[in-house]
N, C-alpha and C positions, 0 to 999 in steps of 0.2 A: 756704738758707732765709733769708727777710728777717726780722730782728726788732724790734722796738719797748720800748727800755729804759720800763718803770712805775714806778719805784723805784732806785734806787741807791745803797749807802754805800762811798765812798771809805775806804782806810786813811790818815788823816792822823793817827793815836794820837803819832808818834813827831815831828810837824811842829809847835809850837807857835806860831812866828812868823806860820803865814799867818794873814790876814785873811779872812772872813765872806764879801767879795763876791768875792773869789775862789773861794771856795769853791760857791758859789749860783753862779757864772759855769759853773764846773763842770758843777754836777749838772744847770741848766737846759740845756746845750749835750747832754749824753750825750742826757738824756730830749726832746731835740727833732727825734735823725737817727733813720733809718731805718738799721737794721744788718746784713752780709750774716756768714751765719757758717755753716758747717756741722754745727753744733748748739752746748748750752749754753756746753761748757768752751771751743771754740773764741769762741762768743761776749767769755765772760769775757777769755781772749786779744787781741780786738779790740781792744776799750775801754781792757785797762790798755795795749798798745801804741800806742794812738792817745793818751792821757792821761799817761802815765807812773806812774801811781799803781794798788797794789795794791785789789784789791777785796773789799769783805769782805761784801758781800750784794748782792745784783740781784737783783729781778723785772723781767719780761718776757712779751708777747706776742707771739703769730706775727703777720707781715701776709702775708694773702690776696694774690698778686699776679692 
């Protein structure tokens, strides 16, 4: 199934160093791909694998192919 991230929070609770446009580099890059995943918790697998970072909420849409 293809998915389309609407929302995202990173776990960065325990990261105090980074900086803001990283972060917005971030979240604008998840909610711009198109994602292939074989349902939600695979989804979530995706994303922290492709990012490295823990996730602590996602919304999401199907896309119609």
């Amino acid at each position: 199934m293809l998915y389309q991230i609407t929302d995202i929070e990173f776990d960065f609770d325990d990261e105090d160093d980074l900086d803001d446009d990283y972060k917005s580099d971030l979240f604008d890059e998840a909610l711009s791909q198109i994602w292939e995943a074989s349902d939600e918790d695979d989804l979530v697998e995706e994303v922290t694998t492709a990012y490295g970072w823990c996730i602590k909420s996602l919304n999401y849409r199907h896309v119609l192919s």
